[in-house]
N, C-alpha and C positions, 0 to 999 in steps of 0.2 A: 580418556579424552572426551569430553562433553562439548559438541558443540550447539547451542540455541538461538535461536533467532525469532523477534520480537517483531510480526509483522502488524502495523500501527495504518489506521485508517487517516487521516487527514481530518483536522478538528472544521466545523460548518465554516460551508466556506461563500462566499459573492456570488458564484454564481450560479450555484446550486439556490439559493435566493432567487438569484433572479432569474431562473430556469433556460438555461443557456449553455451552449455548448462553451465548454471551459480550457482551451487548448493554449498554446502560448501568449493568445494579445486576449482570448475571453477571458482568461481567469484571474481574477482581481486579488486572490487572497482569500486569507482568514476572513471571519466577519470578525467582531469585538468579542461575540463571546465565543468564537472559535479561538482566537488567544488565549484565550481565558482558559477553555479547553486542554489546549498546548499545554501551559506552563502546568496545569496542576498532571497531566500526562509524565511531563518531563520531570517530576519529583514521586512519581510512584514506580517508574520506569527506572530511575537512579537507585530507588529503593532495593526495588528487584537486582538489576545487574550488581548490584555490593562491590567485592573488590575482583571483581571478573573484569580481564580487558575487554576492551568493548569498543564499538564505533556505531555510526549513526549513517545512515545511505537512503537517498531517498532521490524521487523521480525527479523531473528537472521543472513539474509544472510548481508555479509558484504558493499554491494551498498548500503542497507536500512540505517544499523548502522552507515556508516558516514553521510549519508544526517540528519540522526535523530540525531547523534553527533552535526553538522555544527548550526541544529536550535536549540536544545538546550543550547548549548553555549551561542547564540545571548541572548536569555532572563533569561539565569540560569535557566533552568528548571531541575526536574528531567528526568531520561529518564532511560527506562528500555527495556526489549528484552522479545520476544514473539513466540515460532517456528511456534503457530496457526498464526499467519500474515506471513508464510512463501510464497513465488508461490508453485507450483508443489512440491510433494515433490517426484521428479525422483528417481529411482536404484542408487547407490553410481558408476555403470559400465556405468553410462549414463554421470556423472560429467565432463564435459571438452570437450563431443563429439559437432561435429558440429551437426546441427539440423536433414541432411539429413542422417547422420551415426546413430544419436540413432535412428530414423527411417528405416533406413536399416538391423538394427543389432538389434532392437528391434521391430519392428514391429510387431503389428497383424494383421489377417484380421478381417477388419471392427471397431467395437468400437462406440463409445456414449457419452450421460450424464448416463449411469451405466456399463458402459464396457469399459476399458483404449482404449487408441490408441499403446499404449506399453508396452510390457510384465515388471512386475514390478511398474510401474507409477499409481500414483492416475487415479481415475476417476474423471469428472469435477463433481457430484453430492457428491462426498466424500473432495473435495477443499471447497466447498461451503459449507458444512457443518459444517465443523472442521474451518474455517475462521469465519464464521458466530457467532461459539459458541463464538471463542475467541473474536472478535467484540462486543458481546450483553453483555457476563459478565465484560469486559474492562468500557463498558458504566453503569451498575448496579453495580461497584464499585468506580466509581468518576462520580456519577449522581449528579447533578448540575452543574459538571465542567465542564471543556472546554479541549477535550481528542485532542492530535497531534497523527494520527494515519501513521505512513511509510511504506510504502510496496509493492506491486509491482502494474503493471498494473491489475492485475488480481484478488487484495488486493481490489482495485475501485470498480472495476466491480461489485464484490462482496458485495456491502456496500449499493447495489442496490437491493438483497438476503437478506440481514441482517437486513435491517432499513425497505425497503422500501417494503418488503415481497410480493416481486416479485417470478414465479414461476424459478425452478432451471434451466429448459431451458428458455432464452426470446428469442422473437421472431425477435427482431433485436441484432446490434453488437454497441460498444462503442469503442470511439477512445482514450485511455489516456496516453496522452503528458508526458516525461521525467518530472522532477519536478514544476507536476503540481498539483493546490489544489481543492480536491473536499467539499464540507462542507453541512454538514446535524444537521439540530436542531428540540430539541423538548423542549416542556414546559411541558410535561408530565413525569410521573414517569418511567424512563427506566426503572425499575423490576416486573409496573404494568401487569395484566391480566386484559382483554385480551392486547396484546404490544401496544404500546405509537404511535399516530402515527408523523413518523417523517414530515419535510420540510425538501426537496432539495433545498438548498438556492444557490450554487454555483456549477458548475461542469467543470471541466479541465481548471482550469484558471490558470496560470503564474503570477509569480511576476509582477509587473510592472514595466516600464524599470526607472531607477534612473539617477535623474538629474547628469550630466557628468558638476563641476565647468566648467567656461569660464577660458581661458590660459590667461594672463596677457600681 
């Protein structure tokens, strides 16, 4: 029994543009060539999963929902919404601010992996957790299949916590690319005790670039 999961960055999106906090009313979406992104995602993606059941799950902010729209489409998958694959879940008084205003205007001093950086915001030990869970039961409910997981950079990062039961602080940083695919598999029983251990078979990879016809 193989079970893998296809953890997918969100292709560029508005407000990463417009350097702002991107929560339910900041985040505007894809840009144009973050669709673009998408769609050729969602036909290297189809490629990959072949004739494996498969589904598509992604966070509930709106840059995730069309990149996981775009690849769903390609293959007719289902595809469904998740708030635990959300990023940050910031103050609703943080939504739209630039990054150095909710830090001027929220600010604490000091902070952690169990103390926010801003008054109202998760802590990154309560991200990793609340992700973590939605991650391992997303996998213990379509074990044997092949899960398209959307979500942010920090949804990745994460999936390094969750599979690969690394501690909540690691000691180095990871870099992940606008729509790009990480992919981890196991041949063990996601729901066993003690947990399954997985393979990082892939991490921050890009579609590959597609052959452009010759002009006549």
């Amino acid at each position: 029994m193989r079970t893998r999961i296809f953890f997918v960055r969100h292709g560029e999106s508005i407000h990463a543009e417009q350097g702002v906090i991107g929560g339910p009313q900041g985040c505007q979406g894809l840009t144009a060539r973050g669709r673009r992104q998408a769609a050729r995602l969602g036909r290297w993606i189809t490629e990959e999963i072949g004739d494996d059941t498969a589904s598509v799950h992604s966070s509930t902010l709106r840059r995730a929902v069309e990149t996981a729209a775009a690849i769903a489409a390609v293959g007719g998958l289902p595809v469904s919404q998740d708030c635990g694959l959300c990023t940050w879940h910031t103050p609703p008084e943080a939504d739209g601010l630039t990054h150095a205003e909710f830090a001027r205007r929220l600010g604490t001093e000091g902070g952690g992996v169990y103390r926010p950086f801003q008054v109202g915001n998760e802590t990154w030990a309560e991200m990793v957790t609340r992700t973590s869970r939605a991650v391992v039961d997303l996998a213990h409910r379509h074990r044997g299949e092949t899960l398209v997981i959307v979500g942010h950079a920090e949804t990745v990062e994460i999936s390094f916590n969750a599979l690969g039961l690394l501690p909540v602080h690691r000691s180095f940083d990871l870099k992940v690319s606008p729509a790009s695919m990480t992919e981890w598999v196991t041949d063990q029983d996601p729901t066993q005790w003690p947990p399954p251990r997985w393979t990082l078979s892939r991490f921050n990879q890009s579609a590959p670039a597609e052959d452009v016809p010759a002009s006549g």
